[in-house]
N, C-alpha and C positions, 0 to 999 in steps of 0.2 A: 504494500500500500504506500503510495507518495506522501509523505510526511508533511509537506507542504498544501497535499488538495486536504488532507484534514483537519490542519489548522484550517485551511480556510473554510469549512467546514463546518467547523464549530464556531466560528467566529459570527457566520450567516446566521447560522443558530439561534444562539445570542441575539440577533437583531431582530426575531421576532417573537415577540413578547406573549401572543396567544398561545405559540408551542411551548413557552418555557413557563406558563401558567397551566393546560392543561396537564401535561408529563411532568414538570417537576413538581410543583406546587399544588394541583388541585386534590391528588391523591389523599397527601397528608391533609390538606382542608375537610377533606370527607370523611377520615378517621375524627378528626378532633370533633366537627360535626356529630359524628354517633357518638365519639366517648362524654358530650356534651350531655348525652340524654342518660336520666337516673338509671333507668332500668337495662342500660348497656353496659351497666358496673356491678350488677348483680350475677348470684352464679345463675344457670338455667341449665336443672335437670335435664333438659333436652338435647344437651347439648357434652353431656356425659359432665356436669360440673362446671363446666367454661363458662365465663361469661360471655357476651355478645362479642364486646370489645376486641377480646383476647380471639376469637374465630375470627373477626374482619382486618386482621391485620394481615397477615397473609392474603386477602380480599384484596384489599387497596393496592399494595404490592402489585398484582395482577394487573391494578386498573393500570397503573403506570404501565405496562409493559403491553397492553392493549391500545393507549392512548398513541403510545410511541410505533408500535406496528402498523396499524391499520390507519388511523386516521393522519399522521406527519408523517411519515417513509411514502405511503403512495402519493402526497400530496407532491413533495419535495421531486422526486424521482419523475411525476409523469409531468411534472412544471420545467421540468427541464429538458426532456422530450417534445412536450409542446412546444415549446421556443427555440428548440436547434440546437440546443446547446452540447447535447450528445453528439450530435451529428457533427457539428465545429471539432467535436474533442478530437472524435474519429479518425481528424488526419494533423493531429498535433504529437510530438512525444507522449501526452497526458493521455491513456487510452480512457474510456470510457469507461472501462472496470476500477480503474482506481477512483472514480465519484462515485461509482453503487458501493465502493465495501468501507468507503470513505462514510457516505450515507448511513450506514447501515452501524458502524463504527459509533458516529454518535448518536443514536437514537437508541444504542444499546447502551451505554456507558450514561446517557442521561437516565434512563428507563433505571438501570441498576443503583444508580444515585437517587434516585427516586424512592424507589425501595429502602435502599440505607433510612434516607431521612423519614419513612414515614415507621422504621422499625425501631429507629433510636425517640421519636415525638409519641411513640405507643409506649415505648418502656420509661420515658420520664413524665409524662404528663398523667397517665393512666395505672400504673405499675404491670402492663403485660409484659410476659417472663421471655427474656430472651431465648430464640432456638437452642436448644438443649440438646441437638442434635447438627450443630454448624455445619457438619462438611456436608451434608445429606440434605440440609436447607441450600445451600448456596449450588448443589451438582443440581438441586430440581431448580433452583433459580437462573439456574447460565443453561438449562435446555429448557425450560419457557421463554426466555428473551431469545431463544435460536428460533423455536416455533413459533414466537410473534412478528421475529422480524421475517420469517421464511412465507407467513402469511399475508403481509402486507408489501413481498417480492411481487404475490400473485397477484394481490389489487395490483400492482403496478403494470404489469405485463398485462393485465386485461384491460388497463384504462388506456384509452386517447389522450381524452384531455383530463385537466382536474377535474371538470364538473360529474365527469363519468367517476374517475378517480373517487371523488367527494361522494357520490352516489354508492358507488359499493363496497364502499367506506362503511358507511352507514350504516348498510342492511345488514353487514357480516359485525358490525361494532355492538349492535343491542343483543342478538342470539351469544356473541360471547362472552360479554358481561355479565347474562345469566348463567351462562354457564359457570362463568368465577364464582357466583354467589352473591353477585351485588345484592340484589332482591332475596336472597335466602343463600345462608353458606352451603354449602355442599353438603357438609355433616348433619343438617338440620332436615335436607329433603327427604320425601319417601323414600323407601329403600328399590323400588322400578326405578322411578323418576335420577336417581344419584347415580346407579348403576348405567343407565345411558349417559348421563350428561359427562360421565368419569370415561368416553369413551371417547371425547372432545377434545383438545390440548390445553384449552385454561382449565375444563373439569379435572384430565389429571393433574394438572400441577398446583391446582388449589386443595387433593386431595395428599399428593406429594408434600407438599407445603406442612400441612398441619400435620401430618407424620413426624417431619422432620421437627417443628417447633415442639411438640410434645416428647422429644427424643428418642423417637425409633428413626431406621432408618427408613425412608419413603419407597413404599413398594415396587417393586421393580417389571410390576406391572403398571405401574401408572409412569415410573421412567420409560418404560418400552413405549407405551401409548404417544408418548412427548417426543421420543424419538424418535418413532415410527411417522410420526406427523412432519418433523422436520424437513426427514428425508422426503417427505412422498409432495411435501406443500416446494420445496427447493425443487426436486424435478421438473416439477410443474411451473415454475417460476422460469425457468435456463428455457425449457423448449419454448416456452410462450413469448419471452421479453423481446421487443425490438430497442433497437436504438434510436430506430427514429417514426 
């Protein structure tokens, strides 16, 4: 990767202020939000003892890495497609690959900074228990940041322009929020309804997730599910993508 297309990169980044509110900041907004409310500090039987809180932190996490995938990567990527700007690199030293992994580089490293701050703002504001299971938290968090950015390779390769981009953005951004658990954690739903949604790539890795924070290690059917998706949404991305 060209060390200079990613400064500049990150730099672009930075100058838009709606990406670096919804990925960096809104995440933890929406925790502090639910840890605001009484009864998301309570334990709840439902929930094997957890309280609410301590189940959405792993949640939020998600949302950053969904924010960053599907809605800013296809935006950034088919904006640049739409305008040439692929097509210029094409016959410059600069290939075109080194701005997709440039891209892709930081909307992972903001997404995973994202995560950081909404897990350190859960354990001092709230007292949720840090992963008790580290390595096994961070292996299921660096293969959902692969399969969200591998999913929003594909919004990009299917979109023209942004507004197509911004379109199936969308449609794919609300089905997999429920599936994180935004509207109900994973652990909380029927045991049909969990069983498919864990068969999605934020279902596993929200079920990954809370394995590893309660310190087991995250089942290696729900890593396989994350991985299996990676590679299959990456394929899918490589034949589909043009450059211009």
């Amino acid at each position: 990767m060209n060390t200079a297309v990613l400064r500049t990169e990150f730099r672009l980044f930075r100058r838009e202020p709606a990406a670096v509110f919804w990925i960096f900041l809104f995440p933890t907004l929406l925790l502090v939000i639910l840890g605001s409310i009484p009864s998301f500090r309570k334990a709840d039987t439902s929930m094997d003892g957890l309280r609410p809180i301590d189940a959405y932190v792993p949640v939020v996490v998600l949302v950053a890495l969904i924010m960053a995938g599907v809605q800013s990567l296809p935006q950034a990527l088919t904006g640049y497609r739409e305008r040439g700007i692929l097509r210029r690199m094409s016959v410059t030293p600069v290939r075109p690959f080194a701005l997709l992994s440039a891209q892709m580089a930081v909307a992972g490293a903001v997404a995973l900074a994202s995560a950081l701050l909404a897990i350190t703002v859960g354990r001092v504001a709230f007292g949720v228990t840090l992963p008790e299971q580290p390595a096994g938290y961070l292996l299921a968090l660096l293969l959902a940041v692969a399969a969200a950015l591998a999913l929003g390779s594909v919004v990009s390769a299917l979109s023209r322009t942004t507004k197509i981009a911004n379109a199936i953005g969308t449609a794919v951004f609300f089905p997999m929020m429920f599936c994180a658990g935004v509207w109900l954690p994973v652990r909380a739903m029927p045991h049909t309804l969990a069983r498919v949604v864990q068969l999605t790539p934020f279902g596993a890795a929200a079920r990954a997730l809370d394995e590893a924070a309660a310190g087991h290690w995250p089942g290696w059917v729900h890593l396989g599910v994350l991985a299996l998706w990676t590679v299959l949404l990456t394929a899918g991305a490589t034949r589909s993508f043009r450059w211009e």
